[in-house]
TORROBA-269517 format. One record per residue (C-alpha): x, y, z; residue number from 1. Coordinates in nm, 2 decimals, padded with zeros to 4 digits, always signed. Each point is the difference from the previous one (the first is absolute). Example, Ala and Ser with C-alpha at 12.3 -4.5 7.8 and 13.67 -1.06 7.14 Angstrom:
% residues 2
<r c1="+01.23" c2="-00.45" c3="+00.78" seq="1"/>
<r c1="+00.14" c2="+00.34" c3="-00.07" seq="2"/>
//
This chain:
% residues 117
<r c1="-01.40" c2="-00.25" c3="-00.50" seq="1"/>
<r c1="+00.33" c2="-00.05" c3="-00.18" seq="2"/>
<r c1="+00.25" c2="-00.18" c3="+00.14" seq="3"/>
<r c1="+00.38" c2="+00.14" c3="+00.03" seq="4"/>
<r c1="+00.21" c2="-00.17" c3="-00.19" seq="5"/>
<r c1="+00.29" c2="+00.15" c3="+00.21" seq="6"/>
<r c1="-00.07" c2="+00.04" c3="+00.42" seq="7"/>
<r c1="+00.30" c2="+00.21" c3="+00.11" seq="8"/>
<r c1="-00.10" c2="+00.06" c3="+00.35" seq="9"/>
<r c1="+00.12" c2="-00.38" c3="+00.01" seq="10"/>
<r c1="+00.30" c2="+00.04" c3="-00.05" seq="11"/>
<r c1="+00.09" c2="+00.32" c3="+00.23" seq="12"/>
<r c1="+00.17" c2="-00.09" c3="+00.29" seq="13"/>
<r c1="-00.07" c2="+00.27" c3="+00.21" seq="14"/>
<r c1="+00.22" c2="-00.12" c3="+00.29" seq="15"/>
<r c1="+00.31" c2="-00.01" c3="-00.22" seq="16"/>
<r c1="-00.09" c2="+00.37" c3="-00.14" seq="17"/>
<r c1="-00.02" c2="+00.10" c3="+00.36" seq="18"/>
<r c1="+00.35" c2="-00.14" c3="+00.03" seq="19"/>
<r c1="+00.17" c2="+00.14" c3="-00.28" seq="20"/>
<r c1="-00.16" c2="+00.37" c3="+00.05" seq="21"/>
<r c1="+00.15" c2="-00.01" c3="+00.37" seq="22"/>
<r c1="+00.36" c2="-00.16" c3="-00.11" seq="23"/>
<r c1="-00.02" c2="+00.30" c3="-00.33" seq="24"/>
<r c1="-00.07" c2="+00.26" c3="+00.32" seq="25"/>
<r c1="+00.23" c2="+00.35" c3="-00.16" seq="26"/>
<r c1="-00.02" c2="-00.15" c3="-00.34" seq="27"/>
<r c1="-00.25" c2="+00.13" c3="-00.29" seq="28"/>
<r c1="-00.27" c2="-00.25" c3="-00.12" seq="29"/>
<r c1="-00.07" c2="-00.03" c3="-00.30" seq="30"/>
<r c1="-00.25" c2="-00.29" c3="-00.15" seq="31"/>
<r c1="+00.03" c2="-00.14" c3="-00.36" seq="32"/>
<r c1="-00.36" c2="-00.05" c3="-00.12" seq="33"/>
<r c1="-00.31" c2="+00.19" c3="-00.03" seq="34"/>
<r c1="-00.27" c2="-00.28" c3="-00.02" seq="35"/>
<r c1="-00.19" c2="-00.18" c3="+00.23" seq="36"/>
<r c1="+00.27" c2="-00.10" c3="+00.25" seq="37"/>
<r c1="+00.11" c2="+00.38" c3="+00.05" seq="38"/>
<r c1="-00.38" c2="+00.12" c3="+00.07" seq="39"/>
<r c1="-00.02" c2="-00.27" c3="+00.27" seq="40"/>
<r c1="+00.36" c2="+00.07" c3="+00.15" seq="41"/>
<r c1="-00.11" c2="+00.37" c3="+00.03" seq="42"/>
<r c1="-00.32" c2="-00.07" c3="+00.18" seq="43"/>
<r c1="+00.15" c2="-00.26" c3="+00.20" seq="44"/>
<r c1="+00.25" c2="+00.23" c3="+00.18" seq="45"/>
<r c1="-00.26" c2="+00.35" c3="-00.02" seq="46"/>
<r c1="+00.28" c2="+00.19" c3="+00.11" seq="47"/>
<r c1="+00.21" c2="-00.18" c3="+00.22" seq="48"/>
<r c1="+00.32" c2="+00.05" c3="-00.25" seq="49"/>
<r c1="+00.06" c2="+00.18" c3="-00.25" seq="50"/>
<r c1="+00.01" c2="-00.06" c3="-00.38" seq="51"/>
<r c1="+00.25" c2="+00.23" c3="-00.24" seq="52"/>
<r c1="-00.16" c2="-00.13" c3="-00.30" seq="53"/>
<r c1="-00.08" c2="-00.25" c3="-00.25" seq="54"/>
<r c1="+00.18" c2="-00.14" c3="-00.24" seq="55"/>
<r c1="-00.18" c2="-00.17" c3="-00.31" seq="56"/>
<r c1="+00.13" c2="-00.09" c3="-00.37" seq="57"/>
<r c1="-00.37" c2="+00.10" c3="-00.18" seq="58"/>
<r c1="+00.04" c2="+00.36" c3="-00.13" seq="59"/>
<r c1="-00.36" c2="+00.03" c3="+00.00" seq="60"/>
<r c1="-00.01" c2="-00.02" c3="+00.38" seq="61"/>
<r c1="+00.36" c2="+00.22" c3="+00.05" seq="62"/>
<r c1="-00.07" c2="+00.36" c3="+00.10" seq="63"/>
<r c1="-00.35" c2="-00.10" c3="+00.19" seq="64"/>
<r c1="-00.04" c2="-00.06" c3="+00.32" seq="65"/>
<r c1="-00.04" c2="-00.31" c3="+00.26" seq="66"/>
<r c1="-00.21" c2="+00.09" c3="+00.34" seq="67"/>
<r c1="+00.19" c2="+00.37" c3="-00.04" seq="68"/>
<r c1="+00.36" c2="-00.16" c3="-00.08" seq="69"/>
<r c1="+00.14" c2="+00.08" c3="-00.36" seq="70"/>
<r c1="+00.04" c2="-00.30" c3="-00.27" seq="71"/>
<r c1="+00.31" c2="+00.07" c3="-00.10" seq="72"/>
<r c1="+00.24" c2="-00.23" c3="-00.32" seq="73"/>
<r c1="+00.24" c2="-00.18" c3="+00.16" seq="74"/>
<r c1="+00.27" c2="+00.16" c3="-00.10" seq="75"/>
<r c1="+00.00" c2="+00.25" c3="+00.27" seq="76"/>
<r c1="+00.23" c2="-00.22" c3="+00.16" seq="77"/>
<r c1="+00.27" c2="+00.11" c3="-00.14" seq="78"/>
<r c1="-00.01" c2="+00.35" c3="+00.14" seq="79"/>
<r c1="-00.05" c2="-00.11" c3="+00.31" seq="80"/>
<r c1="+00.29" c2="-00.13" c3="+00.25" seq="81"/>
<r c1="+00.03" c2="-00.33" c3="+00.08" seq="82"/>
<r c1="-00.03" c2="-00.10" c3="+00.34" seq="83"/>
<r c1="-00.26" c2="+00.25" c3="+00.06" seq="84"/>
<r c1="-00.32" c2="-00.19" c3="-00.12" seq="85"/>
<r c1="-00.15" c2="-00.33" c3="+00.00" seq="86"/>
<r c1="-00.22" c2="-00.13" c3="-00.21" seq="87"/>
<r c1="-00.27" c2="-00.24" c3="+00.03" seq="88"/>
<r c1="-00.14" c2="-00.19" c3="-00.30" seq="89"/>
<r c1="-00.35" c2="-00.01" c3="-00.03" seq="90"/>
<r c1="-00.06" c2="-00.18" c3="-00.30" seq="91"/>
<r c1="-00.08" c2="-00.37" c3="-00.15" seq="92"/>
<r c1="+00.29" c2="+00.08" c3="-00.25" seq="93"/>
<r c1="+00.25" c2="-00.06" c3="+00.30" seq="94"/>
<r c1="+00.28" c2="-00.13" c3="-00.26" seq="95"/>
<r c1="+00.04" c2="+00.25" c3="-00.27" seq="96"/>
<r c1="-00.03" c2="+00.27" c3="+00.25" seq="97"/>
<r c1="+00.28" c2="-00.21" c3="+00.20" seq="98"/>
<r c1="+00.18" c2="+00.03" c3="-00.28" seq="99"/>
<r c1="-00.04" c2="+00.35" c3="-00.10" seq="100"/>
<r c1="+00.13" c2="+00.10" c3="+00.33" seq="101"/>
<r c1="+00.24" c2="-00.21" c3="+00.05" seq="102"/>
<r c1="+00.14" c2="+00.15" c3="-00.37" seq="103"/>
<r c1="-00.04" c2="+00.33" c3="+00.17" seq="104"/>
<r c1="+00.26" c2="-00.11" c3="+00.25" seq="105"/>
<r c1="-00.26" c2="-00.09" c3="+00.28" seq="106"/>
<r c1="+00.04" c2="-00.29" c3="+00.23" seq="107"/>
<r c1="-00.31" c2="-00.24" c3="+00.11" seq="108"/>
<r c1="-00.05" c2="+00.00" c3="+00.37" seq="109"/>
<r c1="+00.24" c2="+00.29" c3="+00.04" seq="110"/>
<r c1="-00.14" c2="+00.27" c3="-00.23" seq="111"/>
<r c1="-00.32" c2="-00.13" c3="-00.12" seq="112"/>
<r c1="-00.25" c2="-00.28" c3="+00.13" seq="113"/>
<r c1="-00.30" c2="-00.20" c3="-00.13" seq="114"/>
<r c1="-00.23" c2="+00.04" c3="+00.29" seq="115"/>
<r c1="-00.28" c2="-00.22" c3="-00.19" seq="116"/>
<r c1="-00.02" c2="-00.39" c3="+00.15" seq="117"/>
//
């Protein structure tokens, strides 16, 4: 059996999701990633909130879908209104999308949130 070089269900606090999905409570959520981490999220909370989309910078993934929720480029941002979304990073490249978001006028633990421990 091959080992994974890369466990994300390790570093998922599910607890701290929880939290952040109640506080965001009116607000669209929208999750940046379309890996591992996202699959897991989705199966995690079966349900119990809802999901706008994904976000994800590989063009090969954008325009498929994530457990019914559209992979969309992250661009999408900008015709949306801020204030009315959240989104959750789900990603191992926590930095550059940082970055990218906080270029797109985005502030961390305000508008967007790594929700990986």
């Amino acid at each position: 059996m091959r080992e994974m070089i890369y466990d994300a269900k390790k570093h998922i606090d599910m607890d701290y999701i929880y939290d952040l999905f109640e506080k965001n409570t009116g607000k669209k959520i929208i999750c940046f990633g379309g890996g591992t981490a996202a699959e897991i999220l989705m199966k995690e909370i079966q349900g119990k909130y809802q999901i706008e989309c994904f976000l994800d910078n590989n063009k090969k993934i954008q325009g498929t879908e994530m457990c019914g929720r559209l992979i969309c480029p992250p661009d999408v941002l900008l015709n949306m209104k801020k204030g009315e979304y959240t989104v959750f990073i789900l990603s191992k490249h926590v930095d550059a999308i940082s970055e990218q978001l906080e270029n797109m006028g985005l502030r961390k633990e305000e508008d967007y949130f790594d929700i990986k421990t």
